[in-house]
C-alpha positions as MATLAB code, in Angstrom:
seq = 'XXXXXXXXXXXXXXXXXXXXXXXXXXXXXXXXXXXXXXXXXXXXXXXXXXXXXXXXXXXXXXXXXXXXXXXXXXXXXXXXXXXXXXXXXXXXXXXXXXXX';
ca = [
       0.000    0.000    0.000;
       1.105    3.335   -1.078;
       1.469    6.331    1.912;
      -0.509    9.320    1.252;
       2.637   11.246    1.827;
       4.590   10.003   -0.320;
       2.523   10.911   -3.413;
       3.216   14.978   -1.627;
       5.899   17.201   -3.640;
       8.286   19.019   -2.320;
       6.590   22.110   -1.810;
       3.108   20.362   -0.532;
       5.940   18.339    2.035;
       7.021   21.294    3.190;
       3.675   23.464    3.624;
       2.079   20.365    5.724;
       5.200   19.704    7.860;
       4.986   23.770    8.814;
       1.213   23.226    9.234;
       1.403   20.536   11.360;
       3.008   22.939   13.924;
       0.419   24.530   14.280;
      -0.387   28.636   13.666;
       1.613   29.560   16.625;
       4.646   28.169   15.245;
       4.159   29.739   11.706;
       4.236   33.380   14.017;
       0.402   33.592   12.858;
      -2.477   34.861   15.489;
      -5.270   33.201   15.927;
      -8.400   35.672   15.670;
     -11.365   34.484   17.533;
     -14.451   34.345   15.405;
     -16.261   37.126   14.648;
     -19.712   37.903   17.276;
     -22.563   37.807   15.145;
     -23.871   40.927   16.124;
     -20.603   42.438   14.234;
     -20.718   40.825   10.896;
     -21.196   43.225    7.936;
     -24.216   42.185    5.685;
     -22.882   41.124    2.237;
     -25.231   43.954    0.420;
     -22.690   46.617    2.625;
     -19.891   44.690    2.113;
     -19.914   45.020   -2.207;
     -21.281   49.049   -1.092;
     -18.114   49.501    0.760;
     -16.150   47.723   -2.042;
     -17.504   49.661   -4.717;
     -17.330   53.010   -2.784;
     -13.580   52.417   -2.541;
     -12.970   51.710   -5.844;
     -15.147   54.744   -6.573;
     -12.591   57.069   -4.719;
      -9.465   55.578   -5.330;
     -10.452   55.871   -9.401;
     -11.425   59.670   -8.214;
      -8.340   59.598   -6.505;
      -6.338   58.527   -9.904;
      -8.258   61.096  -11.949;
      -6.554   64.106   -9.914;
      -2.839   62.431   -9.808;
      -2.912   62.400  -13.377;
      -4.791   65.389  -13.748;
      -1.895   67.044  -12.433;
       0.957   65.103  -14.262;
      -0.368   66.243  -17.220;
       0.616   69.752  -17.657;
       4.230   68.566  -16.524;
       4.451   65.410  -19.374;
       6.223   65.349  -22.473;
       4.062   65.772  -25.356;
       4.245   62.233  -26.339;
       2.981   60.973  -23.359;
      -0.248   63.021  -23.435;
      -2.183   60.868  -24.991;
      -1.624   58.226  -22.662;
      -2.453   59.996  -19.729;
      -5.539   61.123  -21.050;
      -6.531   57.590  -21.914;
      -5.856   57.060  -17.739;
      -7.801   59.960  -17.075;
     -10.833   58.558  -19.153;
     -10.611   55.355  -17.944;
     -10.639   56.219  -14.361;
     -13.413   59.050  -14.757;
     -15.308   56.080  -16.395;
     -14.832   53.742  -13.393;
     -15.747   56.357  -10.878;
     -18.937   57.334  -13.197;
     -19.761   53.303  -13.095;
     -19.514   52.714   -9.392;
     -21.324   55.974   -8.446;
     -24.069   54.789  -11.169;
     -24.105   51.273   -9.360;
     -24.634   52.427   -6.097;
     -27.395   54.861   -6.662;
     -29.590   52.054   -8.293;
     -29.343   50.321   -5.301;
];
């Protein structure tokens, strides 16, 4: 009969021996699980997510907003392909989260 752990590579040897230790051993901490009364509902979970995403795109819009007087003319082009793009993404999420 063939040992399970044999059949392991190197890498899958490795991980399980460090495992076996245990998460103190790895330097991990252990978080205790969450009280219910403190768990986000999904729905404000994607909110948060898109509101983030929403003002780090806004957030991109102004950095190269103000690289762009300071580029080389080659280069403009590209940046205002950024600046689109972002302005886009921030017009998307704000769009998603007033249907909601």
């Amino acid at each position: 009969m063939r040992h399970w752990y044999l059949s392991l590579s190197f890498f899958e040897a490795t991980r399980w021996r460090r495992n076996r230790a245990g998460p103190q051993a790895q330097g991990l901490r252990i978080q205790p699980h969450p009280d219910p009364a403190e768990v986000i509902p999904m729905s404000k979970r994607k909110d948060r997510i898109v509101r983030l995403i929403e003002f780090d795109a806004r957030a991109r819009v102004a950095a190269l907003a103000n690289s762009y007087p300071h580029t080389r003319p080659e280069e403009r082009e590209e940046i205002m392909a950024g600046i689109q793009f972002e302005r886009w993404l921030a017009d998307t999420c704000a769009f998603c989260l007033e249907k909601d």
